[in-house]
N, C-alpha and C positions, 0 to 999 in steps of 0.2 A: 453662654453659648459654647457649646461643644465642636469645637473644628474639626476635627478626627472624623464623625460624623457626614458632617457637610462635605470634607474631603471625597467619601467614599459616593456619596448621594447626587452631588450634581452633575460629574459628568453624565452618571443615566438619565438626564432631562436636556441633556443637547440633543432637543429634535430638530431642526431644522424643518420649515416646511416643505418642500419637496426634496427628496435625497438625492444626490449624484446618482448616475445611473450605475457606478461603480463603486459606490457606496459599500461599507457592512465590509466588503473583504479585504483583506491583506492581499498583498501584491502577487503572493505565487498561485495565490486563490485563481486571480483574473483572467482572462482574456489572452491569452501569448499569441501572438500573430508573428510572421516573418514577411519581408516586403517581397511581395511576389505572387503570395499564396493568393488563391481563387478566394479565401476566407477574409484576408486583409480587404481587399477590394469588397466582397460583398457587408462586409463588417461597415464599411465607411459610406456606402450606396445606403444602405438599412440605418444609420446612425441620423446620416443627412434627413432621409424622406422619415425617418422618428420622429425630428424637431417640426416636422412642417405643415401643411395643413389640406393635403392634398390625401386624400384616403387609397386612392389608387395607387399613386407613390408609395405608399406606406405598405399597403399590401403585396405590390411591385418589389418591391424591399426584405420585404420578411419573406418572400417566396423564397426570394435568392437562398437565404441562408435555410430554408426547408431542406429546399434542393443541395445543397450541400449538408446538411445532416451533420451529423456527429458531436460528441460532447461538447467539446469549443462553438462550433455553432450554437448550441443551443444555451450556451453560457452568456450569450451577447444576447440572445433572447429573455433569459433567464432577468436579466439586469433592468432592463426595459419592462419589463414585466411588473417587478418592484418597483418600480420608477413610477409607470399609471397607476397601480391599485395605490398608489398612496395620493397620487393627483387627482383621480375619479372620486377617494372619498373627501378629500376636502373641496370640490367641488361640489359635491350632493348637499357637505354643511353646508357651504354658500348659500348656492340655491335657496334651500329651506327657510334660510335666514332673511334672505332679502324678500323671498316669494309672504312670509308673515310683514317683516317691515313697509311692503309696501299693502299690504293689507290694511294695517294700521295708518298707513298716510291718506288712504284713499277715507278710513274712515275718520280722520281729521278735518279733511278738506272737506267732506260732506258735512260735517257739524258747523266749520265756519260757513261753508256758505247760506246754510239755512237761516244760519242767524244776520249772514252780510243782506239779507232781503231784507232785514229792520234794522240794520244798524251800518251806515254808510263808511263810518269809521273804518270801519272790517275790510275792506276794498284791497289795500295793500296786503294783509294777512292774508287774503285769500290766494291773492299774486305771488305768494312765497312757495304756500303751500302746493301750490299748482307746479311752482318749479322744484319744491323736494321732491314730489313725487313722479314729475319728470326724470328728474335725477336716478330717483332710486329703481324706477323702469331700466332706464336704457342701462344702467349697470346689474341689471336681473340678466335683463335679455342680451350683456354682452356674455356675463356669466352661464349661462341656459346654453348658447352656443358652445362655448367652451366645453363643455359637459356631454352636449350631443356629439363633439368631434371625439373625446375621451372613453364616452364608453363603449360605442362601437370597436375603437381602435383596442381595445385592452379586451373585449371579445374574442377580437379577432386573435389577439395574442393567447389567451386561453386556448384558444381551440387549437392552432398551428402546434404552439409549443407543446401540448397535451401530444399531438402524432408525433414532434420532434422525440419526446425521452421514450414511449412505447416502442420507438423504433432503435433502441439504445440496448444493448447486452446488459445483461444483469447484475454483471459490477458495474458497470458506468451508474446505473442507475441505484443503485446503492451509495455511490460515492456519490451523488446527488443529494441523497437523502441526509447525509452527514454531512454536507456542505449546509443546507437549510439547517438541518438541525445547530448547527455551530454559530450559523445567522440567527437564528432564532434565542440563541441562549447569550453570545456576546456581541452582538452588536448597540451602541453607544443611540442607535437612533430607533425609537419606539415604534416610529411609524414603520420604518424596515421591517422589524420584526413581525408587526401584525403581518403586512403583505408576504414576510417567511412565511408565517403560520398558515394563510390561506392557501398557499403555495404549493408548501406540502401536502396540507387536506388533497388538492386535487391531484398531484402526481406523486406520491408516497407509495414507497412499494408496499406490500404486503406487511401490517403489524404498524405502518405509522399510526395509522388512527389510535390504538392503544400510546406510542409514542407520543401523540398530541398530549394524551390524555393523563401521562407522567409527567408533560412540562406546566398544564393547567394545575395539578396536585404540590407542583414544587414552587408555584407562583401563587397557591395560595400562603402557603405554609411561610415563603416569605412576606408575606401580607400581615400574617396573625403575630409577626417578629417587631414588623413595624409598629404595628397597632398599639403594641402592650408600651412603646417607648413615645409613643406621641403626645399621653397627655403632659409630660416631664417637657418637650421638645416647644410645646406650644405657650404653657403658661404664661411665659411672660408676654407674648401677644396681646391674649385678654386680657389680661389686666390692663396693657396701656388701651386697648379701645377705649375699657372705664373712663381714663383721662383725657385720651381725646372726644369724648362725648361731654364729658366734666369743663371742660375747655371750653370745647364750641360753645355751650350753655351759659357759661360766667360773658363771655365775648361775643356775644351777636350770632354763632354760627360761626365765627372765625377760628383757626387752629394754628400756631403759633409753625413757622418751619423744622423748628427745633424739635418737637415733640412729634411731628409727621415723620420726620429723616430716622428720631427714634422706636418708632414704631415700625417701619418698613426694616427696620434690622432688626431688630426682633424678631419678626414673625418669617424670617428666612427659610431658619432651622423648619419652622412646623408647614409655610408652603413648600419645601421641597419634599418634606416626607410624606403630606397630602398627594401632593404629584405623583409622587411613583408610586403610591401606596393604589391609586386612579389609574394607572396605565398597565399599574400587576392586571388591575380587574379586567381592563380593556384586553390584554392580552389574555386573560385567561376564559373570557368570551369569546374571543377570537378563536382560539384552540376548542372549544363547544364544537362550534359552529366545524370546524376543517376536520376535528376529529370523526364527525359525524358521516360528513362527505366523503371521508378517505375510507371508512369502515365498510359504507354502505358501495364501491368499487371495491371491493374483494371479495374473493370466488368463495362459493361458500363454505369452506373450510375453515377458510382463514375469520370469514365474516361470525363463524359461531363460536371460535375460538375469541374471538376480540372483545365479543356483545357477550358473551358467557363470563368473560376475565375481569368486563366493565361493573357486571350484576354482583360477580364474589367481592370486589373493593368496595363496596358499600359500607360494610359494617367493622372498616379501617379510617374511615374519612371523615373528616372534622375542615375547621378553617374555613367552609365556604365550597370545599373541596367536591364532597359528597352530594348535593345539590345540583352542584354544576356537572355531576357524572350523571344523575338521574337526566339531566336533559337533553346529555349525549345521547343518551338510553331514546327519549322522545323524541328525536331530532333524524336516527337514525330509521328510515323511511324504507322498513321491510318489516315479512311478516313475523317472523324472530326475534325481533326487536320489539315488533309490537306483543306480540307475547309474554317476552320477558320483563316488558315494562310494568304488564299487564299483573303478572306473578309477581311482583315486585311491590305493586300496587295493593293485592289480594293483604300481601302479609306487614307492611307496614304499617306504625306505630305511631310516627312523628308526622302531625297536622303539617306543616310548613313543607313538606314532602309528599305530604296525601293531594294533598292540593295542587303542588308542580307533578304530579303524576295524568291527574285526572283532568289540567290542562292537557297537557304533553300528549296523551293520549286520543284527547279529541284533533288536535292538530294530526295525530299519526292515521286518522280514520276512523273514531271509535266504535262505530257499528263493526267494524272487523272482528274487535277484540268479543272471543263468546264472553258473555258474564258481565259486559262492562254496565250497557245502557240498565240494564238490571240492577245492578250493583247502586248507581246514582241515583234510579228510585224508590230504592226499599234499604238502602244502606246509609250511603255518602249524604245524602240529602237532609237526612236524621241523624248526623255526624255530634258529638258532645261540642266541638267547637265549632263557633262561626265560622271560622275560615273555610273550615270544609266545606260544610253547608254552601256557602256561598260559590265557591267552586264548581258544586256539584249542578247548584241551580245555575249559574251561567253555562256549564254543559250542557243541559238538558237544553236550554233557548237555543244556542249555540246548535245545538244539533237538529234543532226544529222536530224533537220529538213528540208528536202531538198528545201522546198517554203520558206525557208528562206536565202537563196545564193543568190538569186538578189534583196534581201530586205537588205542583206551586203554588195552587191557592190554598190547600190545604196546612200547607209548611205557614204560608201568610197568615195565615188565621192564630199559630204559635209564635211567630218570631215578635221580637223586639228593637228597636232603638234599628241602628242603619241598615241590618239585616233586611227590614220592612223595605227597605227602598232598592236595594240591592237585587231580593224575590220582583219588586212590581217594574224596578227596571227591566230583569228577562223578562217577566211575563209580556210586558207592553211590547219590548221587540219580538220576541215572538207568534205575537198576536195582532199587532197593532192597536192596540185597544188601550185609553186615556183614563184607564181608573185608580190607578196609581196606587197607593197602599192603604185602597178602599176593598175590604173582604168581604163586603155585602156585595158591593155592585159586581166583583168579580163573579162572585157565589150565582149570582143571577143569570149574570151572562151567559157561564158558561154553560146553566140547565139549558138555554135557548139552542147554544149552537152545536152544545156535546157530539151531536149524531151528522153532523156538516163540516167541520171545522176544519181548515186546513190553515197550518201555518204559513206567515208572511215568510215571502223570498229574500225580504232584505230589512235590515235593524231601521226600526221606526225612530222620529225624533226624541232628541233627550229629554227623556221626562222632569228629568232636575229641573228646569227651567218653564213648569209648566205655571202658570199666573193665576191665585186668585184657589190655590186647590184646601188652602187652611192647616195647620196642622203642623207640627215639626219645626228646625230651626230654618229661615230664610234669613240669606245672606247676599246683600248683590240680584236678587232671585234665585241665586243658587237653592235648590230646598234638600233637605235631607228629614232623616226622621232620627236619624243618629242624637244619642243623648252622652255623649264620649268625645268632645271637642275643644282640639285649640284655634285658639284665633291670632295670627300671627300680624302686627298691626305695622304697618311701616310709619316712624315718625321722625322721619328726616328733614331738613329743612324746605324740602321745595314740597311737603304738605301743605304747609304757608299758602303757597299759592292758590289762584282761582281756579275750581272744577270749569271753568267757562273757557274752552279754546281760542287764545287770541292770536296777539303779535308774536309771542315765544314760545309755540306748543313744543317743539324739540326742548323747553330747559334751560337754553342754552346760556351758559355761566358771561357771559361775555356781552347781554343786552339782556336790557330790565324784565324783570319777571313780572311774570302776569299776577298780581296780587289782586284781591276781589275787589268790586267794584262795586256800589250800590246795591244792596239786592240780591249779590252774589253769595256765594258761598264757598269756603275754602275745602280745598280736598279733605283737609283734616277733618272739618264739621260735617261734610259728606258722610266721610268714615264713618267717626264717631257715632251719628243718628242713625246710619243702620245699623253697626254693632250693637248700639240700644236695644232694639228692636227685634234684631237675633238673639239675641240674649233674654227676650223674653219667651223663645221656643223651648228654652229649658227647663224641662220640669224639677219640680223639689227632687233631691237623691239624684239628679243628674252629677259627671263627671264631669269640668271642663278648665281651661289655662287660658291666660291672656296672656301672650308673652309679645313686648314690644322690643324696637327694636330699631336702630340711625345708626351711630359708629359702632354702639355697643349693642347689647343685648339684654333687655331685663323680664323679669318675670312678677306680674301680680301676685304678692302675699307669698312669692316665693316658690312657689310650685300646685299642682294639682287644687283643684276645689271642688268640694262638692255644694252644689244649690242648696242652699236653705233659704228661709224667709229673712233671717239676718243679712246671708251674705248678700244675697237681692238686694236690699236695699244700699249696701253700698256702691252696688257699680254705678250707678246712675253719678253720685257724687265724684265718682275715682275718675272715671270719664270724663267730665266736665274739667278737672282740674288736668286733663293731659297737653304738654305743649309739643310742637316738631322745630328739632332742631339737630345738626351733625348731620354724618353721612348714612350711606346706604349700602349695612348690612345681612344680607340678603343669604349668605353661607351660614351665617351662625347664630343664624334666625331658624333657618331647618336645623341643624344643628343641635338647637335648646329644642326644639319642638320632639326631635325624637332622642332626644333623651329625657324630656316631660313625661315620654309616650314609651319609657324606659325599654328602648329595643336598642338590640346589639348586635353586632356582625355573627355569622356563624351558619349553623346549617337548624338551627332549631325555631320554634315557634316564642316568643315569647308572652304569647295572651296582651296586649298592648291595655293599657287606657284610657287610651284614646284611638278611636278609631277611625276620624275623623279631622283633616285640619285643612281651615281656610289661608290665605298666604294673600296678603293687598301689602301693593306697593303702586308708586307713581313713579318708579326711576329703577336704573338698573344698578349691580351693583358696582360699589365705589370706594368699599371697605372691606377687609375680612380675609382669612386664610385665603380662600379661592375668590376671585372674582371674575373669571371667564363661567359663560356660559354652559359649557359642553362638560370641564370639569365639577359643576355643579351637578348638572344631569346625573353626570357620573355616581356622585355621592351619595343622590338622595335613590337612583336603582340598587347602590349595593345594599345599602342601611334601611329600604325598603322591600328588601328582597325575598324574607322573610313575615315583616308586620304587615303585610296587607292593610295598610293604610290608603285609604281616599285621600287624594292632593287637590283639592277647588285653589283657583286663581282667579285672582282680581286686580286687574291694572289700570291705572287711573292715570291720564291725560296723554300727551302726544311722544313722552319721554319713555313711554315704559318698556322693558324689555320683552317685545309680542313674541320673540323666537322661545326665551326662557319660558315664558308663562303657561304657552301652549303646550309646549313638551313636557313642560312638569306636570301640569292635569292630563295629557293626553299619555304620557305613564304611569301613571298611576289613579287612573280611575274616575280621573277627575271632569270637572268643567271650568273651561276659559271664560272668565267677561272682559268685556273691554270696555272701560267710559270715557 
């Protein structure tokens, strides 16, 4: 363990969930009042109706200090300001969170009671269930409130404040800009800074936006510092997982205190440097986003000077750095911007850039940009890598360009393996039409309607999930056509248990688990017989990994496989002999997956070999460098940020993490099931 290290590392993870409202500055920074002043008085009127719950209060309040004006005033603003953008976004987490978990309770209780009309037993279990999800309601909808009173008020603060500094002389409001900037670069609490950084974006004088755009550069670069010293930092983590999975295994599932207490110090060093290595990122999105805002309020001098300085650093930028300027470039919502994205676009080299362009682009307007929709169909769309290609065809749906439907069935009639699914997913939302990566029936169609056709208004159902179409790997129903796939298998101990929702669908460690019953069948056999079964979508010369996965992490044969008639015939036996048992490793299950799928942090493409990966679990996680939810998200957007990888999820019984699972196929391309 290297302390020196850790020394420097932890205090930048005291975040505190909500920050004092005087948080982030040093004392000569703050607020000076004298007892007397019109400003003390309206300081303490505006502090009061802050806390309270009364909107008119609140606005009553902030008037005061409008009406007085001036730097100090707006400093007592300025504080409160920081204060909600850090309360509003962890209440949006909330929300999201509880608004899935009760999703998932609701489809519990409907599963018990289906089966409580043949099975009497089931009567209490359903009476439970009834009140979890009571529960998890009325804590939605105390939260929901919370949120409706927050983001109105933090609105309101935006707008006020925003007339507060434009009514400021030109130094004050400079010394604004270096008070934020100072918040921004040393302040101890992460969440402060992001609400600096948005801060700024919106009242930054002239040339912040470039200023966002050197602190997102200096926040990769120390990212890529961290990077190179984490695998040293982490090892001996992994290795005890080994032992605590070797453990539980010889014991029942049981893990000794002794080897827990040494495992959690362990893996200190490597979660702290994961964390901040997750909050560089988070802030350096943060500053995307504000640098864009702040670019696009300046006059246009200053605005061609900023978006001209953003397009020359390009071919400086590495770390992560250069990517995230491109989508300043695309974020920045003028016609300059779209032009130079657009030029930018014309002359670039690097897929993993061609592709965040020709997003960025459609998001800015794309029919604006001359050249563009042209380009997609006689250029990008016949791109040498998939990635582009695929970009290109989601633009084209995306933009509902109708002389681009036999420029996609055409492409379809070429592509291979997930590309196929990727072309008949736009085509279907763009058309509404169920032929999937069938090139005859499309071929047909569209002789019928060529001279009629008008594209659908809104994206049709996921065709992944269509039943009974033949053809490619099904997973779950998940279907793809992709022949480039990991399968990431959870086999933790409460696999064990019955797929049948009973007395314990939460898990819960503290009353007996549902184990199968007559007839039943456990999650693991569930698993396992569809994995079977997907795994006969694979043709011979296919790519694919089984990588499994409880305390620790392991990999079938070690890594990558190609299909043969050999290797066929072993999974059926490898399968059968798998047991669950230990905890639930869920970080460094993605983890092994994209490094199977050998991709790396950066600004480039790296052609993956896998292009494709499924993720089943029945529980959340329990083990591993990260195991909150948000910083995993984190993880797999940066380390997929680049590999355009498809993320399918699949979660099994009343325990599973519905917030994680969702968000991780709903970034990344994927599809959620729930059993």
């Amino acid at each position: 363990m290297r302390a020196p290290l850790l020394i420097l590392l932890l205090p930048l993870l005291a975040t505190p969930a909500v920050p004092h409202p005087t948080g982030g500055l040093r004392a000569s920074e703050r607020v000076a009042v004298q007892p007397g002043d019109d400003l003390e008085d309206a300081t303490k009127v505006f502090q009061v109706n802050a806390r309270g719950r009364d909107q008119d209060k609140r606005r009553a309040g902030l008037e005061g200090l409008v009406a007085i004006g001036g730097r100090k005033a707006w400093d007592v603003v300025m504080q409160e300001i920081l204060h909600m953008h850090t309360t509003a976004s962890g209440l949006r987490e909330e929300v999201d969170r509880l608004t899935l978990l009760k999703e998932n309770d609701e489809r519990v209780l409907a599963s018990l009671r289906l089966r409580a009309e043949r099975d009497d037993s089931l009567e209490d279990a359903v009476k439970n269930a009834v009140k979890w999800l009571e529960s998890t309601s009325v804590e939605l909808s105390r939260q929901e409130r919370k949120l409706r009173r927050a983001e109105p008020w933090l609105s309101l603060l935006h707008e006020k404040g925003t007339g507060m500094v434009l009514g400021l002389g030109t130094s004050d409001r400079r010394s604004i800009d270096k008070q934020l900037g100072k918040l921004i670069e040393k302040s101890e609490d992460w969440n402060e800074r992001l609400a600096g950084i948005d801060l700024l974006g919106r009242i930054g004088t002239a040339g912040a936006g470039l200023e966002l755009h050197g602190v997102m550069v200096n926040l990769m670069k120390e990212r890529g510092r961290l990077l190179r010293k984490l695998p040293r930092a982490e090892e001996d983590a992994i290795e005890l997982e080994g032992r605590l999975q070797d453990e539980a295994a010889r014991n029942g599932g049981r893990v000794g205190a002794g080897t827990s207490a040494q495992y959690e110090r362990a893996k200190v060093e490597g979660a702290v440097m994961h964390a901040l290595m997750l909050r560089m990122a988070a802030a350096a999105d943060a500053c995307v986003l504000a640098s864009a805002k702040a670019i696009v309020r300046e006059d246009e001098t200053a605005r061609k000077r900023s978006i001209k300085g953003l397009a020359r650093s390009l071919s400086k930028l590495k770390d992560g750095a250069r990517l995230r300027t491109i989508e300043i470039l695309t974020r920045t919502d003028t016609d300059l911007a779209r032009s130079e994205a657009f030029a930018v676009l014309q002359a670039e080299k690097e897929p993993a850039a061609i592709a965040l362009l020709i997003r960025g682009i459609v998001e800015l307007g794309g029919p604006k940009a001359p050249g563009f929709v042209e380009g997609l169909l006689t250029r990008w769309i016949h791109h040498e890598t998939w990635i582009v290609r695929t970009a290109a065809a989601v633009a084209i749906s995306d933009l509902r360009h109708a002389p681009g439907v036999p420029v996609l069935i055409a492409r379809l009639a070429e592509a291979g393996g997930r590309e196929r699914t990727d072309l008949a997913t736009a085509l279907r939302r763009m058309t509404g039409q169920k032929f999937l990566p069938n090139t005859a029936l499309w071929q047909r169609w569209w002789k019928d309607v060529e001279s009629t056709f008008e594209p659908t208004a809104s994206d049709a159902e996921d065709p992944l999930m269509e039943e009974g179409d033949g053809g490619g790997v099904t997973f779950f129903g998940i279907r793809t056509e992709s022949q480039n796939v990991a399968f990431i298998l959870d086999l933790s101990g409460s696999m064990n248990y019955s797929i049948v929702v009973r007395d314990n669908p939460g898990d819960n460690p503290n009353q007996p688990a549902d184990m199968p019953k007559s007839g039943e069948r456990s999650r693991l056999e569930v698993a396992l017989s569809d994995l079977a079964r997907a795994m006969g979508g694979l043709r011979d010369d296919a790519t694919f990994a089984i990588i499994m996965y409880a305390s620790d992490v392991r990999l079938w044969k070690d890594g990558l496989q190609t299909m043969t008639p050999a290797r066929r015939s072993e999974i059926a036996p490898f399968l059968k002999g798998l047991t669950a048992v230990g905890g639930t490793n869920i970080f460094g299950a993605l983890r092994k997956g994209f490094d199977v799928a050998e991709v790396s942090l950066g600004d480039k493409w790296s052609d993956p070999p896998i292009d494709t990966i499924f993720l089943l679990t029945d529980g959340k996680p329990s083990v591993g460098l990260v195991v909150s939810p948000e910083p995993i998200l984190r993880y797999v957007r940066e380390w997929n940020r680049t590999a355009g990888i498809v993320i399918h999820t699949i979660g099994l019984s009343g325990a599973q993490d519905a917030y994680l699972l969702r968000r991780l196929a709903e970034e990344n391309g994927g599809t959620y099931v729930a059993r």
